[in-house]
C-alpha positions as CSV (number, residue, x, y, z in Angstrom):
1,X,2.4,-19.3,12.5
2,X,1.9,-20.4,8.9
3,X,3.7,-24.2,7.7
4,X,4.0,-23.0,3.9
5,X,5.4,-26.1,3.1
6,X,2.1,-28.0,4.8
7,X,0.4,-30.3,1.9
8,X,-2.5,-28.3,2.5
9,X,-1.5,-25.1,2.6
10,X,1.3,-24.9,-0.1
11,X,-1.0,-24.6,-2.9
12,X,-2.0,-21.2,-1.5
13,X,1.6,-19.9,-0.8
14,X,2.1,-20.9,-4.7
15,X,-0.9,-18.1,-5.5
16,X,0.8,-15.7,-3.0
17,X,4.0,-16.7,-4.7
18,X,2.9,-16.7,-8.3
19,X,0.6,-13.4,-8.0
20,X,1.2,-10.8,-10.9
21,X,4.2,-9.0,-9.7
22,X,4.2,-4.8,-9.8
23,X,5.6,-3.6,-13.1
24,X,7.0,-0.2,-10.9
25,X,10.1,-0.3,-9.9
26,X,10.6,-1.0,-6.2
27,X,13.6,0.5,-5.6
28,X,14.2,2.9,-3.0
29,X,15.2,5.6,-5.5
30,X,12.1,5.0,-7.7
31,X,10.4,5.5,-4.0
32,X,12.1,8.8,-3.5
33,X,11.2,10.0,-6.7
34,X,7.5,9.4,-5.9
35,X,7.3,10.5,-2.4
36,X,7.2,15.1,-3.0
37,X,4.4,14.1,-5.4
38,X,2.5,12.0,-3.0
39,X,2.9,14.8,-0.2
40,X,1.7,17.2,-2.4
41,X,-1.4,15.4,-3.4
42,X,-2.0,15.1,0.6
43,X,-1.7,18.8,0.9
44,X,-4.0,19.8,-1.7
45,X,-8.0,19.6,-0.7
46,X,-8.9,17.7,-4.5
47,X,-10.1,14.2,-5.1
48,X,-7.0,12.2,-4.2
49,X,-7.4,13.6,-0.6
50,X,-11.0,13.0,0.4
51,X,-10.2,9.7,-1.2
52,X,-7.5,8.8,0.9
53,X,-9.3,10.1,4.2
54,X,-12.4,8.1,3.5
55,X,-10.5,5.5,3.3
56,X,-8.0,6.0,5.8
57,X,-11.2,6.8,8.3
58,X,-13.2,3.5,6.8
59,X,-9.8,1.0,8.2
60,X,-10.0,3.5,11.4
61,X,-13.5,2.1,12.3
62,X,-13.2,-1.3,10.6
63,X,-9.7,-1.9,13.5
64,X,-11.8,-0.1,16.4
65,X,-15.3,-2.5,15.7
66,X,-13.0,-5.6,16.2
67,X,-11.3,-4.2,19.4
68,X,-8.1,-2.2,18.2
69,X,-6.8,1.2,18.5
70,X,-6.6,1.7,22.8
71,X,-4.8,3.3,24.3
72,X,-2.6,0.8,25.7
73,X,-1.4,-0.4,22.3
74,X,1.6,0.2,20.4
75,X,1.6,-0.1,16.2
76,X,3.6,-0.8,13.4
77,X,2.8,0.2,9.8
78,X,4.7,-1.7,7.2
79,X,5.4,0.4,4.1
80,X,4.2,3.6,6.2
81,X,4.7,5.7,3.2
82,X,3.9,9.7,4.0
83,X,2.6,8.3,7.1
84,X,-1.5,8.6,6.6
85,X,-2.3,6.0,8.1
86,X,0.2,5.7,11.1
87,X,-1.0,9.8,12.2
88,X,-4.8,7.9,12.1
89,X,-3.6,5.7,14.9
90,X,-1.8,7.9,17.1
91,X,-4.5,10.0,18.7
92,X,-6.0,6.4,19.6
93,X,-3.5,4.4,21.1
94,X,-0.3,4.7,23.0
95,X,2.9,4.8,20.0
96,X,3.0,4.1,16.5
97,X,5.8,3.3,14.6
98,X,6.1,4.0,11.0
99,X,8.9,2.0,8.5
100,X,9.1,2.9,4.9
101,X,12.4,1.9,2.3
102,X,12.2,5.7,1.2
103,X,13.8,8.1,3.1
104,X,12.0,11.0,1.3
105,X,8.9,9.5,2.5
106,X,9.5,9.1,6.2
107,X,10.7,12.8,5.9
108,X,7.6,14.2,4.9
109,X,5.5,11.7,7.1
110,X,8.0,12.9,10.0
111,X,7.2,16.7,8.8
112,X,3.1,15.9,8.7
113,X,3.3,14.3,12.1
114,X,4.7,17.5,13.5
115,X,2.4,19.9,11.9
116,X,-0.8,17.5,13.6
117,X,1.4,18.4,16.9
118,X,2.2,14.2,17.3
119,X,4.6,13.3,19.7
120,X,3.9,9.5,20.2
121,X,5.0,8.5,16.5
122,X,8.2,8.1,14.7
123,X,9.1,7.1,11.4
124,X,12.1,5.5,10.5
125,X,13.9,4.5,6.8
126,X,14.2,0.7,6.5
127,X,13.8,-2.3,3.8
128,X,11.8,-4.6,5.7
129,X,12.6,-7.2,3.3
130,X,15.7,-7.7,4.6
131,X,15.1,-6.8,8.4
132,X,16.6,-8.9,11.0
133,X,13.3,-8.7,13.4
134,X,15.9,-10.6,16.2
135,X,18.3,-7.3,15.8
136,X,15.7,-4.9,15.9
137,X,14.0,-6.5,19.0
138,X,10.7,-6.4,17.2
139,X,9.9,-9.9,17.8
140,X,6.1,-9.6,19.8
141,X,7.1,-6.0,20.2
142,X,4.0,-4.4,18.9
143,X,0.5,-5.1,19.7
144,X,-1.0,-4.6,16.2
145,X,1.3,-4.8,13.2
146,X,-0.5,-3.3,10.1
147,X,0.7,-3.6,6.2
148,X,-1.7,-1.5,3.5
149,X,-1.1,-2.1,-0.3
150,X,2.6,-2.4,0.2
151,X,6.3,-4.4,-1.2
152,X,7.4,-4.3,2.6
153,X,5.6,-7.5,2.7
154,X,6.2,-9.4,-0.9
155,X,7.5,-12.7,0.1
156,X,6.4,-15.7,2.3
157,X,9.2,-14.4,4.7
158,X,7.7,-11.1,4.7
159,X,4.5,-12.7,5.9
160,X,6.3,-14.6,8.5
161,X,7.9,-11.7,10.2
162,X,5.0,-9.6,10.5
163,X,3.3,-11.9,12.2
164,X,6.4,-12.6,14.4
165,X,6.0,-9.1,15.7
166,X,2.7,-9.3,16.9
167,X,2.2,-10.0,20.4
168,X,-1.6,-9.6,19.3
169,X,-3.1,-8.9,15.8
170,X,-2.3,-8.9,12.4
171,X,-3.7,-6.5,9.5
172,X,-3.3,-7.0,6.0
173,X,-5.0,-4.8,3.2
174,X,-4.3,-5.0,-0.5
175,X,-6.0,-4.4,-3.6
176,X,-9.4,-6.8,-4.8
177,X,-9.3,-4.2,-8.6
178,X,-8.5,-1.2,-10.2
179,X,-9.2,0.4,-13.3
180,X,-7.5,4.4,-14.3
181,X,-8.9,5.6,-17.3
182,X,-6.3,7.3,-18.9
183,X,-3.7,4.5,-17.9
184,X,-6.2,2.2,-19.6
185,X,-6.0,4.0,-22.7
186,X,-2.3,4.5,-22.8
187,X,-1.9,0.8,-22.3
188,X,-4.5,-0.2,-25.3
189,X,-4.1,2.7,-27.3
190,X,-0.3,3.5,-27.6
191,X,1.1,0.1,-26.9
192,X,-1.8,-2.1,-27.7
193,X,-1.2,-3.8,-24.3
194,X,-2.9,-4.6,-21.6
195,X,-2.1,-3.0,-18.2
196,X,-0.2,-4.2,-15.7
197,X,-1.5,-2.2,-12.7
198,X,-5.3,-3.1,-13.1
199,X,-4.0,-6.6,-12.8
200,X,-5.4,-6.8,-9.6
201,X,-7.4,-9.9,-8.8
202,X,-7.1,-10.2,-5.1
203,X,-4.8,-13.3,-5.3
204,X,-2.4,-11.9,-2.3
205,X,-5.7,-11.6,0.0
206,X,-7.2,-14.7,-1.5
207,X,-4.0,-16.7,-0.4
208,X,-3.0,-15.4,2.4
209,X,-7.2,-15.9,4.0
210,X,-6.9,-19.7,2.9
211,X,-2.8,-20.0,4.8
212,X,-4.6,-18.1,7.8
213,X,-7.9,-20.3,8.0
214,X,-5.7,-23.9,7.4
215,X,-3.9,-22.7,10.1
216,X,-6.3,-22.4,12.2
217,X,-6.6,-18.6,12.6
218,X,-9.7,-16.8,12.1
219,X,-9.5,-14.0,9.7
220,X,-12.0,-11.3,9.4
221,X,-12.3,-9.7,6.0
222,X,-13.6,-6.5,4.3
223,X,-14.1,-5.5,1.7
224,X,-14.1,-1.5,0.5
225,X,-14.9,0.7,-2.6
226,X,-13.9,3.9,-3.7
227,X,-13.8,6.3,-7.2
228,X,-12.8,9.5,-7.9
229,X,-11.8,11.8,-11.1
230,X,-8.3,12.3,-11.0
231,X,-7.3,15.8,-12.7
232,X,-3.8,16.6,-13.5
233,X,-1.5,18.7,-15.9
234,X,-0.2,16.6,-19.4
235,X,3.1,16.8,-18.3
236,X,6.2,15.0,-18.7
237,X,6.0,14.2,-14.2
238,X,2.7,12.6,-15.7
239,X,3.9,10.6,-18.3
240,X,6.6,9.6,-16.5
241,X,4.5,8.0,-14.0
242,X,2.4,6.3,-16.6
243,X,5.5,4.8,-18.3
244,X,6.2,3.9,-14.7
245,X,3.3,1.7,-13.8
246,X,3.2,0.1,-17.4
247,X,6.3,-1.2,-16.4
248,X,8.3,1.1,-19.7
249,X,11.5,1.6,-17.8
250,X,13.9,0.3,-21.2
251,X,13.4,4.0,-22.2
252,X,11.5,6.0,-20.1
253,X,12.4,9.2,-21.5
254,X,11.5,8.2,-24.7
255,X,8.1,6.5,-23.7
256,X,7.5,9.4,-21.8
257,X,7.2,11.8,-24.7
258,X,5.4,9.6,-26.9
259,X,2.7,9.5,-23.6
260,X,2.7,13.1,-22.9
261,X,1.9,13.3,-26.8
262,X,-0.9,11.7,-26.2
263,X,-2.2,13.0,-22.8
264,X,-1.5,16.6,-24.5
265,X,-4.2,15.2,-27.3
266,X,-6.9,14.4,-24.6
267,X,-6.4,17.1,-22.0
268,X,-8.7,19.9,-22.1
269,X,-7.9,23.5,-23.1
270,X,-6.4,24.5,-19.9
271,X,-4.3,21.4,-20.5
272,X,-5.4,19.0,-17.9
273,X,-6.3,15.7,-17.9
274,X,-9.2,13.9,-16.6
275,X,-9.3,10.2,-15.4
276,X,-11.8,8.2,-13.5
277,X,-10.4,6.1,-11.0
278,X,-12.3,3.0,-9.7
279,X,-10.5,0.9,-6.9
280,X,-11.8,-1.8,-4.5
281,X,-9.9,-3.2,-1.3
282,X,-9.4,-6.5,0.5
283,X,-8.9,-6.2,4.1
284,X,-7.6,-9.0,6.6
285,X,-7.2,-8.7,10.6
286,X,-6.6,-11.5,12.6
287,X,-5.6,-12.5,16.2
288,X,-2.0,-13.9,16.7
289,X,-3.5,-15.6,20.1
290,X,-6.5,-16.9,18.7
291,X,-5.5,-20.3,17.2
292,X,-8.5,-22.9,16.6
């Protein structure tokens, strides 16, 4: 396990620690209110899809070159979301568990599970911020424990308990950039700000690589890239969501006319809105037995 308070090592848990926080709301209302759109954007064949299942196929191989996904295994995913990921894993190993704070997400991953004819993974609504591991007898329980791009592990103690539920690895993924186009231009344009979500420097990765190393695990890290051009209606569900992830939530109704105003003056004349999306990812997996 990781000493945070080691000389060494605390200057890294005060990057993890002082890392630019998420200007969307975490709650698990906000997450509710996201989760149909997200389904829908999983059922459609665009660019959002093929992006997510490149991805989602890249992790795949990355876990099975280092030894993971048998069949004797059983996985957690942290912040499971509509539950790609965690229907990746199950034709590959023996049960996967997926945990998410929103209950409108683990009912569509539940519903998307049973369409792919799945019956050796389950979903369940929890805030794993304030799990009790002890209670849940998840304490070495699972055999990789996996967390993509997700609040469910936020804090130090998150870190801590993920860990504590490995009997074997450890996978943590999160974001190294990101750049939208049209949320760039909202942000400069409208509010002359900049924004929060592209942010990303890969601090969480960064510190969590050093805590892992001084500690005397042996991370392995990779790094992917994707891009895409997002197309969607100006609509107020749009603007919404962009006065979401610029953190406008004083008066989000207000904010979000004044941004479907502007996404109405850049859309094309069927109305829709094109953005270029450009993202690149920080993976780590380690081995929970493998100590120096």
């Amino acid at each position: 396990m990781i000493d945070f308070e080691r000389e060494d090592i605390r200057p890294f848990a005060d990057i993890w620690n002082t890392r630019p926080p998420s200007p969307m709301r975490q709650t698990k209302e906000s997450w509710d209110k996201r989760a149909d759109r997200w389904a829908e954007n999983l059922k459609d064949m665009g660019s959002f899809k093929s992006s997510s299942d490149a991805r989602i196929a890249e992790a795949v191989k990355f876990l099975q070159d280092h030894g993971q996904l048998t069949p004797e295994q059983d996985v957690v995913d942290l912040g499971c979301g509509p539950g790609q990921f965690a229907m990746a894993f199950a034709p590959h190993v023996h049960h996967v568990t997926g945990v998410d704070l929103s209950d409108s997400m683990v009912k569509h991953a539940a519903e998307f599970a049973a369409e792919a004819g799945l019956d050796n993974v389950d979903f369940r609504s929890l805030n794993f911020n304030e799990a009790d591991i002890d209670a849940l007898g998840w304490r070495e329980r699972f055999d990789l424990v996996f967390a993509s791009i997700t609040p469910a592990v936020s804090t130090l103690k998150d870190v801590q308990n993920m860990m504590a539920m490995s009997r074997g690895w450890c996978y943590y993924g999160g974001f190294r950039s990101r750049v939208h186009e049209v949320e760039y231009r909202v942000a400069h344009e409208l509010y002359n700000m900049e924004p929060p979500m592209m942010k990303k420097d890969g601090k969480s990765t960064y510190g969590l690589f050093n805590m892992l190393w001084l500690s005397g695990y042996n991370p392995f890290v990779h790094f992917y890239y994707d891009g895409y051009e997002e197309t969607r209606p100006a609509d107020r569900e749009h603007a919404h969501q962009l006065a979401d992830r610029l953190g406008l939530h004083d008066d989000p109704d207000r904010e979000a006319d004044k941004i479907l105003r502007f996404l109405e003056s850049i859309a094309d004349e069927d109305g829709i809105v094109h953005s270029e999306y450009r993202q690149s990812y920080a993976w780590l997996l380690w081995d929970m037995k493998k100590v120096r």
